[in-house]
N, C-alpha and C positions, 0 to 999 in steps of 0.2 A: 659272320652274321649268326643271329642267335636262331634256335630251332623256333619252329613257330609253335606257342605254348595252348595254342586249340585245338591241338590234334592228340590224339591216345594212340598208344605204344602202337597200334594196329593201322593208326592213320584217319581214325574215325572225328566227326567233329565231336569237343566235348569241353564244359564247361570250366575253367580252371579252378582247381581248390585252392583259395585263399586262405584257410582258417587257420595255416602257419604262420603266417608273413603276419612282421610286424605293423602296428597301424601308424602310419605318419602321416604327418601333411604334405597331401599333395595339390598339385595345381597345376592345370592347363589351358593355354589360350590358341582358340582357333579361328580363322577369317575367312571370309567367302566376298566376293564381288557379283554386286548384280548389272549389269550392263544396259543402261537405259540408254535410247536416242534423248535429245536435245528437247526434242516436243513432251516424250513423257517424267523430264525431270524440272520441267517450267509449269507442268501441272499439276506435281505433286501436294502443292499446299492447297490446291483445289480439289482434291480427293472426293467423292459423292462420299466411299466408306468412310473416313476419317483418315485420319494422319499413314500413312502405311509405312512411318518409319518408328511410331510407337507401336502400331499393331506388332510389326515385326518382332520389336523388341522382347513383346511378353510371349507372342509364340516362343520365339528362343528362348526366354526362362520356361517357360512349359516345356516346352520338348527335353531341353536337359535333365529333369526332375525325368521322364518318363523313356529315358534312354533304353532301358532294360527290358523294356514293353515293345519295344521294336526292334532290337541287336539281340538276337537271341543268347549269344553267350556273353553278354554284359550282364555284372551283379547289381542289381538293385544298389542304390548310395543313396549315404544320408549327405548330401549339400549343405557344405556350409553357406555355400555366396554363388550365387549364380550372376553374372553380369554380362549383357548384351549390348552394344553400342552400334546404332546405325548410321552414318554421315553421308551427305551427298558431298560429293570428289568429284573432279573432271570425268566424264561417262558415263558414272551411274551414282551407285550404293556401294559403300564399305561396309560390310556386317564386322564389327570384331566381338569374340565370347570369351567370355573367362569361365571357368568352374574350381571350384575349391573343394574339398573333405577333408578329415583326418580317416583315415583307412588303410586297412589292405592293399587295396588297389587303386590305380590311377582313375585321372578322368578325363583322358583324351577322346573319347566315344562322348563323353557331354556333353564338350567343348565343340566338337568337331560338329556334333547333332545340334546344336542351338543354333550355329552357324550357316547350317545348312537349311534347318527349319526356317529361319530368319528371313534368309534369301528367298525361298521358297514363296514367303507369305508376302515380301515386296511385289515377287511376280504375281502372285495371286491378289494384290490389289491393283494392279497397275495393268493386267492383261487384257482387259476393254481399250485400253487406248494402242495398244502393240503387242502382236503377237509374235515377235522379233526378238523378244529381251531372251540377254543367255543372260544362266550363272556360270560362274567360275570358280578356278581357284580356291575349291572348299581346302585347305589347307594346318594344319599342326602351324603352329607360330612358335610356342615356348610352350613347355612341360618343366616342372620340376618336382622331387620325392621320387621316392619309390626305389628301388634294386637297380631300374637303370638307371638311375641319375637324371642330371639336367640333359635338356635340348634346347635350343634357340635354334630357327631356322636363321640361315645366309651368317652364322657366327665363327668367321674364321674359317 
């Protein structure tokens, strides 16, 4: 396993220096599950706020653009493509996120933050009818670029 590259020689947290590393395209996809009962995903197209599977959506491109603002040692990124996808599936919501750059560094911290935000804002429109709903499964899907190479989870 590789050293954890947030830490300084001393152990301290600290930001990583990018401005060696070459800039390539990188890309990450991350997914989150929100677990609704049966009553509050027969109500969802009757929402008082509006739809809470598009609200969702633009929270999660918001949140990935302002990843850096809340992960303290995430670098600020210029996004090429942010994409957030919400679907009702047997038991609740699928959040799935994509994030794109060409850069320095990855963007699993995005991906992973739009997915979470996403979920986040399903429960927060949906939590007058149940105060029950878990999220889950905030999870890395696929990554590709960068020094470490590709990942696909469950690949082999």
């Amino acid at each position: 396993m590789s050293e954890l590259s947030h830490f300084d020689a001393s152990g301290r947290a600290s930001m990583v220096d990018v401005s060696g590393k070459q800039a390539t395209r990188r890309s990450a996809t991350a997914s989150a599950f929100v677990e609704l009962s049966a009553a509050v995903l027969a109500a969802l197209p009757e929402n008082p706020k509006g739809d809470p599977l598009e609200v969702a959506r633009f929270a999660g491109i918001q949140a990935a653009k302002r990843t850096s603002e809340l992960i303290p040692m995430c670098h600020p990124l210029a996004l090429s493509h942010v994409d957030v996808q919400a679907e009702v599936v047997e038991g609740g919501v699928r959040i799935t996120a994509t994030a794109a750059t060409t850069g320095p560094t990855g963007v699993e911290m995005e991906a992973l933050t739009a997915a979470a935000v996403a979920a986040l804002t399903v429960y927060d429109m949906t939590k007058a009818l149940d105060k029950g709903i878990v999220i889950r499964n905030v999870q890395l899907e696929a990554k590709s670029g960068g020094k470490s190479g590709d990942f696909t989870r469950n690949a082999g």
